[in-house]
N, C-alpha and C positions, 0 to 999 in steps of 0.2 A: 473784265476785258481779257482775250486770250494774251500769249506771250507771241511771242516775234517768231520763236520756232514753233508753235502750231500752227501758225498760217504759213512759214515756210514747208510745212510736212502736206499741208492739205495745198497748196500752189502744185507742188510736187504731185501730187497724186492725183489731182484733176489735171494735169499737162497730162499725163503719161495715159487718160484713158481719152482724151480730147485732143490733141495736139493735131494735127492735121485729117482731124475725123468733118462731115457732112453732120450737118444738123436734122435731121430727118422732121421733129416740130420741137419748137421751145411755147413753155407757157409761161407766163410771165403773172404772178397771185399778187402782184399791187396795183391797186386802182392807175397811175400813170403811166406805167407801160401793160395793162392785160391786153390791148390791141395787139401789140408787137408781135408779130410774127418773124424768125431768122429761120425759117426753112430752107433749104439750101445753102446756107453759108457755113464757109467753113471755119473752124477754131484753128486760129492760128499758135495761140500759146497763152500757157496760165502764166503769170508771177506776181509776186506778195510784193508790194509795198508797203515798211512797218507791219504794221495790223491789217493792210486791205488787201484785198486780193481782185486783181487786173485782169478779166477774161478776153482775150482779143480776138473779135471773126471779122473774116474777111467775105464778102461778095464781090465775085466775078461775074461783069458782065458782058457778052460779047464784045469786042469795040471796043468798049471803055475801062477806063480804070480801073481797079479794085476800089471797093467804098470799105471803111472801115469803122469798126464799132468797139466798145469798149462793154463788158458787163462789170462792173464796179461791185463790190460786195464788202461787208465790214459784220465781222461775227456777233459785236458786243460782247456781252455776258452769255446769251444761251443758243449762239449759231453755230448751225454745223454747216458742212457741205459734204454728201455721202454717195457713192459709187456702188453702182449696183449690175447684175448681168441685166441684158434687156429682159422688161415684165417681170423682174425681181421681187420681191415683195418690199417693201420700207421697213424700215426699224423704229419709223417716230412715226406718230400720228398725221393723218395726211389732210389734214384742216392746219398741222405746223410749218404746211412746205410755201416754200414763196417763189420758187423758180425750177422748173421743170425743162431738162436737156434732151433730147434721145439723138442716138446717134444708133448704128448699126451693130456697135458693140457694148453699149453700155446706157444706164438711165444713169443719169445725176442729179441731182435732188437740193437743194438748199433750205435748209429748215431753221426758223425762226432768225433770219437774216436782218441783225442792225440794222442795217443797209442795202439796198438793191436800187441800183437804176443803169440807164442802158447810156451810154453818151458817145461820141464821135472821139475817137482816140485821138486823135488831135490835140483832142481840149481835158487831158486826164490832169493838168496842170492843177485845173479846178478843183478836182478832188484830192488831190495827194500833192500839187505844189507847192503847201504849207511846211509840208512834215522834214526834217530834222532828216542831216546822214543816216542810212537806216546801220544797224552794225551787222545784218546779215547780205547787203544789197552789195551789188560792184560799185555802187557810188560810195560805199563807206571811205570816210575823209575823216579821222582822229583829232587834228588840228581845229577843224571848223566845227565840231561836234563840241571839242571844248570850249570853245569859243563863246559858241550857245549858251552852255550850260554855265559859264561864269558870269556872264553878261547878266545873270540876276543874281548878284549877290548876298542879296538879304533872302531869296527864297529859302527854305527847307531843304536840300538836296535829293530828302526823298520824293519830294514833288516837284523839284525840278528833273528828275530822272524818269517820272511820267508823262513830262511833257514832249508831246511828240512831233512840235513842231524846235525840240531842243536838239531829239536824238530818237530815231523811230526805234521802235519793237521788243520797248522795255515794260514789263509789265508787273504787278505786283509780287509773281514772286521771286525775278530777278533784280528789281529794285531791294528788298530785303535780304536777299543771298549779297549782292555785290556792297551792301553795306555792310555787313557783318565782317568782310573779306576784308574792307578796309580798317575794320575797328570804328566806325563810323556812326551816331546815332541816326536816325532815318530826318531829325527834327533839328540836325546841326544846320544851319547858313553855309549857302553854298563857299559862301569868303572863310568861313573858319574850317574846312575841308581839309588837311593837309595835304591831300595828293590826288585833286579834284579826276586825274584822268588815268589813275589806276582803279578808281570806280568804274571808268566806262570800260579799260580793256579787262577789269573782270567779266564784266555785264557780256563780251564779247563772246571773251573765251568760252563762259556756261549755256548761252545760247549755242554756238556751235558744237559746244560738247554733244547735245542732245538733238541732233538733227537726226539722228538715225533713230530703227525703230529702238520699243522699250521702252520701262518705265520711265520718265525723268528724274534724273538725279542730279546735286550740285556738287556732289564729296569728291568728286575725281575715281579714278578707275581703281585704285587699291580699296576703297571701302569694299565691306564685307556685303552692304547690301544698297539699294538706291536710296536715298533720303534727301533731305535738305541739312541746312545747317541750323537755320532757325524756322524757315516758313511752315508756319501751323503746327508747332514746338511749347505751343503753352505747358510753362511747369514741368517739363522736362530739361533734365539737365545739360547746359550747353557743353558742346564737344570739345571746345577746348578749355574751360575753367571749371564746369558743372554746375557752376550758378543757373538755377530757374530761368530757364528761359519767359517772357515776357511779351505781355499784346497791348497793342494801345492803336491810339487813331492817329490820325495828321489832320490837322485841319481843314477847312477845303478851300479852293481858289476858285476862282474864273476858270470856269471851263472841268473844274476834275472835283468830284465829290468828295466827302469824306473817307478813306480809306481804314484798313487796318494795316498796322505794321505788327511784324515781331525783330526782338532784338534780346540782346542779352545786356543787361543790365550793368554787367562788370566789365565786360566785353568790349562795349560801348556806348559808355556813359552821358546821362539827357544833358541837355545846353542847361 
């Protein structure tokens, strides 16, 4: 699953080549929308919700109202969405693309798309009314994010930190950075937690850290180089004790697979 700041970086970068551009033709590569045609409408604005990302066009039609539409998207594991000058050449294989933009200044391309459907923005409730304060959105609310996330007391905290109807745009490898921060195993009960919501305003702080370009990092700006603290740290020594750093899995739930976690073993020791 990507993190909360890639889809806030790709919102961002398809507003700024879409934002009040004409559609000149959209194709639409899944079977329930390939009819669709939004020729003529124009793109009103991108924005990310958690993980999904919200494309809104507007039609104008003489007389009447504006009709509005929503293009709904959700990366999963292996989605992008890429901007290109018009008649650009692609960068992925063009049997991977599932949504096709053009406009006058640019192609945008959506490849290997979780998710893609087209709905009446009206009803975006439907898709994203479930999910959780996002901690990059203006709805961010800290009090009700906690809230959430206590209200399962017996979960694992590292999978209650993925659930995204707890707290959007957390993903694995801020789930594992803002546990490490707390001294936290990823497999403690949300109840034996001690400081349940200095995990989420870590989780906050390193998402916003990295909205800007560059590599991602979680060390804060005096490190010598970008890195993590634990994530994808097997056997290397943790940075604040040098003990082996460590991989294991979390069990799965309802709704979330088995993942992997890293942790430091001294650092923050299993229930």
């Amino acid at each position: 699953m990507p993190e909360g700041d890639s889809v806030w970086r790709a919102a961002k970068e398809l507003h700024q080549a879409l934002a009040g551009q004409v559609l000149l033709s959209s194709d639409f590569r899944v079977p329930r929308f390939a009819t669709l045609d939004l020729s003529g409408w124009t793109v009103h604005e991108v924005v990310p919700r958690g993980k999904h990302l919200l494309m809104r066009v507007l039609e104008s039609t003489a007389g009447n109202p504006s009709r509005a539409l929503t293009i709904h998207s959700h990366l999963k594991m292996e989605g992008s969405w890429q901007v290109y000058a018009p008649g650009g050449k692609w960068r992925k294989p063009g049997h991977t693309a599932r949504c096709v933009l053009r406009t006058a200044s640019a192609d945008v391309v959506g490849f290997s798309l979780g998710i893609l459907e087209v709905l009446r923005t009206e009803d975006e409730d439907r898709v994203v009314g479930h999910l959780g304060p996002d901690l990059l959105g203006p709805d961010w609310d800290p009090d009700e994010a906690l809230r959430r996330l206590v209200a399962s007391p017996e979960t694992p905290v590292g999978i209650a930190l993925l659930d995204q109807s707890k707290v959007a745009g957390i993903g694995n490898i801020y789930r594992c950075e803002s546990c490490f921060l707390s001294k936290v195993h990823p497999a403690v009960p949300v109840a034996a937690v001690p400081e349940p919501a200095t995990i989420l305003a870590d989780a906050k702080r390193l998402l916003e850290a990295n909205l800007g370009p560059g590599p991602r990092s979680t060390l804060g700006p005096r490190a010598l180089r970008p890195g993590y603290w634990v994530y994808g740290r097997e056997h290397q020594p943790c940075l604040r004790c040098r003990t082996p750093v460590r991989r294991g899995t979390l069990g799965k739930s309802p709704g979330l697979e088995e993942r992997t976690i890293y942790f430091c073993p001294r650092c923050q020791p299993a229930p």
